[in-house]
VOZABA-404662 format. One line per 4 residues: their letters; for each residue x, y, z of C-alpha. Coordinates in nm, 3 decimals. Layout:
N
a	X,Y,Z ~ ...
//
This chain:
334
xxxx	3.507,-2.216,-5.515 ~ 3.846,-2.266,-5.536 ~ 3.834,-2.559,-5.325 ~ 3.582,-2.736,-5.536
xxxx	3.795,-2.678,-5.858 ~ 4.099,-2.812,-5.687 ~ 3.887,-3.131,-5.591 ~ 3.695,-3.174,-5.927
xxxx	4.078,-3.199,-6.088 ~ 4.168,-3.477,-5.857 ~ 3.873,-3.639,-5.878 ~ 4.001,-3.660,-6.250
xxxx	4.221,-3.920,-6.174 ~ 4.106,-4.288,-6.043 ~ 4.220,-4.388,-5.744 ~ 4.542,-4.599,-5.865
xxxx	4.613,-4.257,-6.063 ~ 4.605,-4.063,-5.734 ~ 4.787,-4.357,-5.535 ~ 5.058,-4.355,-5.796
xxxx	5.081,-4.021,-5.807 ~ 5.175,-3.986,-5.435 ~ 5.424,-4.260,-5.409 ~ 5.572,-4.017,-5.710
xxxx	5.569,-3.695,-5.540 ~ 5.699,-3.849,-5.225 ~ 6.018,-3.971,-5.414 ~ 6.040,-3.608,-5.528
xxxx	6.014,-3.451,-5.172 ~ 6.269,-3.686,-5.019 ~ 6.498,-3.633,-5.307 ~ 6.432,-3.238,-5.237
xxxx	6.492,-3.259,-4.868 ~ 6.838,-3.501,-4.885 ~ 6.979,-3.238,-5.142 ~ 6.886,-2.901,-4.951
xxxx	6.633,-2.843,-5.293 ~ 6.342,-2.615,-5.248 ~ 6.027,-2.881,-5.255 ~ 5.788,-2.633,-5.404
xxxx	6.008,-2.420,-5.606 ~ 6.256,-2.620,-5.798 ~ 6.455,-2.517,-6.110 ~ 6.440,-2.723,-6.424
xxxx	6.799,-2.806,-6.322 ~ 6.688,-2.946,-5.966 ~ 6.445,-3.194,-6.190 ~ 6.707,-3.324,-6.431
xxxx	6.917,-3.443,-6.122 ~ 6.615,-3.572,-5.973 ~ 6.536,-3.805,-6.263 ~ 6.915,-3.876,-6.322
xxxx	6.963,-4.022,-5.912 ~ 6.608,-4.276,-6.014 ~ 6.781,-4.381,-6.329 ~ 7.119,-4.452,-6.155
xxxx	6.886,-4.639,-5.888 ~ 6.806,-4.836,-6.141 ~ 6.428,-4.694,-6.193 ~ 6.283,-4.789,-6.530
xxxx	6.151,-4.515,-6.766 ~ 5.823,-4.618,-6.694 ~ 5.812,-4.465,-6.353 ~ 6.035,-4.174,-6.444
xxxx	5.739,-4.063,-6.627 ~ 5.491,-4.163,-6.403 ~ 5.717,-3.973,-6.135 ~ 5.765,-3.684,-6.352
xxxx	5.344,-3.659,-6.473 ~ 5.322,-3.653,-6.039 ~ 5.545,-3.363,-6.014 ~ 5.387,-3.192,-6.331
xxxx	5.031,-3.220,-6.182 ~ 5.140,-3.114,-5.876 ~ 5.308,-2.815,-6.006 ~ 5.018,-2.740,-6.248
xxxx	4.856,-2.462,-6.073 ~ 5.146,-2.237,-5.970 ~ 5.272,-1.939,-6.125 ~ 5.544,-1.936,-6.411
xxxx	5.582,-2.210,-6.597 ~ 5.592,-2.566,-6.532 ~ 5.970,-2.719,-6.442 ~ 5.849,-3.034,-6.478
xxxx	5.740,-3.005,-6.830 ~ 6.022,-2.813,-6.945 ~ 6.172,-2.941,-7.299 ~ 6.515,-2.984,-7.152
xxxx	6.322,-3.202,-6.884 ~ 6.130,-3.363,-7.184 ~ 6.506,-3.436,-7.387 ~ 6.700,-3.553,-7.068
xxxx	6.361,-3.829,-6.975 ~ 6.409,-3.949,-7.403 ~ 6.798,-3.958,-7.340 ~ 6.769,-4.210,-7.003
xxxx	6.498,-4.364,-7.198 ~ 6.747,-4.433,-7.480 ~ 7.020,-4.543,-7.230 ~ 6.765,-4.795,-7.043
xxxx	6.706,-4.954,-7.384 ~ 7.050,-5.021,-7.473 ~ 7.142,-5.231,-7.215 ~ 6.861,-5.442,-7.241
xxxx	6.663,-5.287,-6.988 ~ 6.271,-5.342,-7.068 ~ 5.938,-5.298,-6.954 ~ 5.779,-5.575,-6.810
xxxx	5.470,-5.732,-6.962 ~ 5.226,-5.979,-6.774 ~ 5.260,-6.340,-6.905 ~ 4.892,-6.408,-7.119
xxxx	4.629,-6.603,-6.994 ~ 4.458,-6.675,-7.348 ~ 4.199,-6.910,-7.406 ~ 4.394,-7.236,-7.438
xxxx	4.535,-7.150,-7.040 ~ 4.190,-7.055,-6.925 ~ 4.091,-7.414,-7.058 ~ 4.417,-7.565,-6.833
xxxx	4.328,-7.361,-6.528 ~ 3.935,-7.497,-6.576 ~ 4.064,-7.865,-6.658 ~ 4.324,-7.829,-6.328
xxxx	4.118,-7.621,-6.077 ~ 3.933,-7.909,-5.901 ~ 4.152,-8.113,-5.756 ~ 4.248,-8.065,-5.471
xxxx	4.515,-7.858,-5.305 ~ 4.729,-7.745,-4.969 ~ 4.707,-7.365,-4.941 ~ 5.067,-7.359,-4.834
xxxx	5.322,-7.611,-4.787 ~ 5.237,-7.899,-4.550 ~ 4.918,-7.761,-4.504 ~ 4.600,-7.965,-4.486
xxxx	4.470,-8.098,-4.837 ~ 4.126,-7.940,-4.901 ~ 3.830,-8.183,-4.929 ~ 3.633,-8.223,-5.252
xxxx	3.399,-8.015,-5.158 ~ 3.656,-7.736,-5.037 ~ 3.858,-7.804,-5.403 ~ 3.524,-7.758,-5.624
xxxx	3.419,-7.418,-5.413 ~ 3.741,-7.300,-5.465 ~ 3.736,-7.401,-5.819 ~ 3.423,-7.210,-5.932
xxxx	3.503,-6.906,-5.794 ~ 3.879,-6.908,-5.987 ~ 3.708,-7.042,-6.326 ~ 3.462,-6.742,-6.343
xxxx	3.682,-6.507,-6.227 ~ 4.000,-6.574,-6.455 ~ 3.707,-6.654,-6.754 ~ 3.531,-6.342,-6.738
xxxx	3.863,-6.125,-6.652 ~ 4.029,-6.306,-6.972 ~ 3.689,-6.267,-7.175 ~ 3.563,-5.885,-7.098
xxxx	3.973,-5.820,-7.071 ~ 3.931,-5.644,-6.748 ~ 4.197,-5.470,-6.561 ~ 4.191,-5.585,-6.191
xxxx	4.031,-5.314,-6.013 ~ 3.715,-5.387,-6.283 ~ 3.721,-5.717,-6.223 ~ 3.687,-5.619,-5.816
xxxx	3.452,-5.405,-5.861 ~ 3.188,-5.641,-6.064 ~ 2.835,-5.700,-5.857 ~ 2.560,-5.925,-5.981
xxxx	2.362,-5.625,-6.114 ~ 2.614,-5.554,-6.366 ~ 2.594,-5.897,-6.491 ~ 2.326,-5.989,-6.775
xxxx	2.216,-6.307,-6.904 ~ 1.969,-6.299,-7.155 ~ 1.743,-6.606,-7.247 ~ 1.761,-6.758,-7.561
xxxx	2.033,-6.647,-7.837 ~ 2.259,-6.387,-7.764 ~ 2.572,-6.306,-7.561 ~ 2.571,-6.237,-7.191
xxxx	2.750,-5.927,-7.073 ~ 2.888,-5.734,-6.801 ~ 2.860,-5.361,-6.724 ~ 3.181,-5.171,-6.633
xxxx	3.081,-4.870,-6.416 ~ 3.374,-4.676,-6.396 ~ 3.745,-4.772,-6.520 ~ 4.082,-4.625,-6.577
xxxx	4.074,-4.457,-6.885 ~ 3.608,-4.371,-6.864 ~ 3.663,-4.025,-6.707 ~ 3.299,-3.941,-6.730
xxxx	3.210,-4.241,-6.599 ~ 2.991,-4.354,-6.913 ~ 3.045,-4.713,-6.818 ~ 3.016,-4.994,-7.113
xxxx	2.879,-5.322,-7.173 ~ 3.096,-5.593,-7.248 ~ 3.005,-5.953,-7.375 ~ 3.141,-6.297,-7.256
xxxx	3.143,-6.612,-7.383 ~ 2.862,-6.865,-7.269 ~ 3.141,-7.053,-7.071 ~ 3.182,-6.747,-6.862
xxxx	2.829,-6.687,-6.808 ~ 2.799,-7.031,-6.689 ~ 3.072,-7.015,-6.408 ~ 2.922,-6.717,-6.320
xxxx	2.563,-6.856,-6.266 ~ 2.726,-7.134,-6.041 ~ 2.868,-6.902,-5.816 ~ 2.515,-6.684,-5.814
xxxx	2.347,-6.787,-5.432 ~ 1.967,-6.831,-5.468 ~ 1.815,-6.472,-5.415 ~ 2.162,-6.257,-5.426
xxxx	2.179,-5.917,-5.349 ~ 2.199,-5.689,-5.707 ~ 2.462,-5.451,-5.521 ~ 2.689,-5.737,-5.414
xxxx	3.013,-5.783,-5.503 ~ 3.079,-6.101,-5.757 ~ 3.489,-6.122,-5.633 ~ 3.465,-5.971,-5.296
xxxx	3.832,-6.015,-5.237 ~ 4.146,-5.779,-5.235 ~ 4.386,-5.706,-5.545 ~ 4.668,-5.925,-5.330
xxxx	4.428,-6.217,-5.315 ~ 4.274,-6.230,-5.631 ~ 4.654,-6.195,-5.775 ~ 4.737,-6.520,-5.569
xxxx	4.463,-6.720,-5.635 ~ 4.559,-6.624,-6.015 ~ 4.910,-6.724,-5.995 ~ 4.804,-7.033,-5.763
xxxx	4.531,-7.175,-6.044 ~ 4.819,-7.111,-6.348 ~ 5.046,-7.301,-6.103 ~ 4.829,-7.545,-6.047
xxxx	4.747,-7.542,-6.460 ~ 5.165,-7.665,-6.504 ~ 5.167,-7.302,-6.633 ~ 5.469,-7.098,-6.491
xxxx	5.329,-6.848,-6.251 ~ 5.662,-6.586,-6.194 ~ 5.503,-6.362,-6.456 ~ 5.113,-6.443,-6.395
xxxx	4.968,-6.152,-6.235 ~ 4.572,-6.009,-6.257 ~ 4.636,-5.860,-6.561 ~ 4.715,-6.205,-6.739
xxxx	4.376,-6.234,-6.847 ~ 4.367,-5.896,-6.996 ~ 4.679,-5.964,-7.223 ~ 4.599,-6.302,-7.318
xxxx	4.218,-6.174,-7.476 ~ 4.439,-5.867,-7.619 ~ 4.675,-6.140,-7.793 ~ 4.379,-6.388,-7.871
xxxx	4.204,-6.085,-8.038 ~ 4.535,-6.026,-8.243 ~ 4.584,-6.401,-8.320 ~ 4.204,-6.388,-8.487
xxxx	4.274,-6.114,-8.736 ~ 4.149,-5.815,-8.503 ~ 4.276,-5.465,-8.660 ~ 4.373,-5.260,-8.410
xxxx	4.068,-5.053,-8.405 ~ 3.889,-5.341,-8.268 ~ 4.130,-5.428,-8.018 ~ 4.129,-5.070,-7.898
xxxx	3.749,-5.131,-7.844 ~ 3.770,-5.408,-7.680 ~ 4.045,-5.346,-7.447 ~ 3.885,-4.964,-7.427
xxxx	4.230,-4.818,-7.425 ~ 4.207,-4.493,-7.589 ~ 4.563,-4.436,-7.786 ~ 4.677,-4.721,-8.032
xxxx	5.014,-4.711,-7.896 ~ 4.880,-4.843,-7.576 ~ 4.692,-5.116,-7.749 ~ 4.968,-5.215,-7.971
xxxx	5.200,-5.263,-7.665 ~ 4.963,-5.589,-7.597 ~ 5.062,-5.719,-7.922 ~ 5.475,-5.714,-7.860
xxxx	5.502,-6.086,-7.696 ~ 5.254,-6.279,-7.902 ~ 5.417,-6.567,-8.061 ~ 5.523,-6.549,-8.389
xxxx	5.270,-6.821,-8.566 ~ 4.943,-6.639,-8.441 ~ 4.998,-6.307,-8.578 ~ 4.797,-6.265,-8.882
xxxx	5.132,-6.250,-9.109 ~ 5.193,-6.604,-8.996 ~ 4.786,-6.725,-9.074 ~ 4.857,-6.558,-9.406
xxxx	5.189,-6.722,-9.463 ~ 5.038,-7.032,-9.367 ~ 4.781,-7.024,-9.629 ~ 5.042,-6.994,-9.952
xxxx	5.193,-7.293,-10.091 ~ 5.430,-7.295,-10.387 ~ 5.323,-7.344,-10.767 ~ 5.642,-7.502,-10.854
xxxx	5.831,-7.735,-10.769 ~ 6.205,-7.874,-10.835 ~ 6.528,-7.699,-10.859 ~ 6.528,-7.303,-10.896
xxxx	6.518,-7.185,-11.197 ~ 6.901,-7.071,-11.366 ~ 6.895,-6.729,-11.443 ~ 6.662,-6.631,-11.155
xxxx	6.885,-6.440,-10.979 ~ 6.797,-6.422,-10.558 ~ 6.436,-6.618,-10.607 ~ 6.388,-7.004,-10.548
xxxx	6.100,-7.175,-10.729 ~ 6.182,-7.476,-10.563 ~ 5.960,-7.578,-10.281 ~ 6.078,-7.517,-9.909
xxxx	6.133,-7.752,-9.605 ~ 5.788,-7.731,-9.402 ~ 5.907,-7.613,-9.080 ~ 5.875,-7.777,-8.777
xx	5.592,-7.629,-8.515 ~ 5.724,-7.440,-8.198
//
């Protein structure tokens, strides 16, 4: 019995969780060992200098947490309390945090693919290209094969906003078109944040559908995969296409999509109750991280802005003190 409880609470996690998780514990462990710490039986004190060495390393506090949540689960079953999730431990991760921040040290954010880039990639996919440098130049045929398959998959990815792995994991049975009006969708099985495994239906636009019915071969398996390809590929034929698109590819990566719908959502008025639907992230603090790089003219502050204009006109007014009737130099566009 105790087995089975043991594996039901790992099963808890999805497999990037549990991946992550290791690569965490194992930076723990080697710290242990090099110091002469007790792996298993650490002091609160042995964690603090732990966390200290990965900030000195230059570790972001991003993966100090994720490092530390490792430990913590690790540690969750043993007697005493839990050095990992001591308050001292809790103070000490704020403090780095704090130090990180002031000198300029940030978390990184996946450039958006929004709409207006899926359009460039779509526009730019065709032609053809040279896989690598001085490589032979694909053939028409080769080019519009190629093309398809990056169309759907960076349309329905930007569209559903689908974190890689659900992109991956897409088969033609969890892809609906109906006839006549209405949306076509996808079914997510299982994803990051759907313990339970509920799933959800997702729509896409009728672009999307459409590059996904020209990749559909006549009589397809249900249970096939739509992107039968690994994370590292489907993250180079991204970046490749945005390349390709004259759209810088250093910070294009298979979550691009995701943000750009996230910041297309934001640029269209969505409240952040809708956006946390859409994206199905469960905690607003997660969705509103989505929103931090969107350009300044497509919030909704700017669409309001844009929609004032002045009543008066001339000089300001004497005696108004700190308030200008007069009416103000349109600005240029970014």
């Amino acid at each position: 019995m105790d087995g089975l409880i043991a594996q039901a609470e790992t099963a808890a996690l999805s497999a990037n969780t549990r991946k992550t998780y290791k690569t965490g514990w194992n930076s723990w462990a080697r710290w242990a060992n090099a110091s002469g710490r007790p792996v298993s039986t650490p002091t609160v004190e042995d964690i603090l200098r732990w966390l200290v060495s990965l900030h000195m390393e230059g570790k972001k506090p991003t993966t100090l947490r994720t490092y530390l949540a490792a430990v913590a689960f690790e540690f969750r079953g043993k007697r005493g309390t839990n050095p990992a999730r001591d308050l001292r431990v809790r103070l000490v991760l704020a403090g780095l945090a704090r130090d990180a921040a002031e000198r300029g040290v940030t978390t990184r954010q996946a450039s958006p693919l929004r709409w207006e880039h899926v359009q460039q990639v779509a526009y730019a996919a065709p032609a053809p290209r040279r896989n690598q440098p001085g490589g032979r130049l694909e053939s028409r045929e080769q080019a519009q094969k190629r093309a398809d398959i990056d169309i759907a998959m960076v349309a329905v990815a930007h569209d559903a906003a689908l974190r890689c792995a659900e992109l991956l994991a897409l088969t033609w049975r969890d892809f609906e078109r109906p006839e006549g009006e209405g949306l076509a969708t996808i079914w997510i099985g299982r994803s990051k944040t759907d313990h339970a495994g509920e799933g959800a239906a997702v729509p896409i636009s009728e672009y999307a559908a459409q590059a996904l019915e020209r990749l559909r071969p006549a009589g397809s398996d249900p249970d096939t995969r739509i992107f039968a390809f690994s994370p590292s590929t489907a993250r180079r034929r991204i970046k490749a296409a945005a390349k390709a698109a004259g759209i810088d590819p250093a910070g294009i990566s298979t979550h691009s999509p995701r943000v750009g719908m996230a910041q297309d959502l934001i640029a269209s008025g969505t409240d952040l109750g809708g956006l946390m639907l859409a994206g199905r992230w469960h905690t607003p603090q997660t969705a509103a991280h989505y929103a931090r790089r969107i350009q300044a003219q497509h919030t909704p502050a700017a669409q309001h802005l844009k929609s004032q204009t002045p009543t008066k006109t001339g000089e300001p007014e004497i005696g108004e003190v700190g308030r200008s009737t007069a009416t103000p130099p349109r600005r240029q566009a970014a």
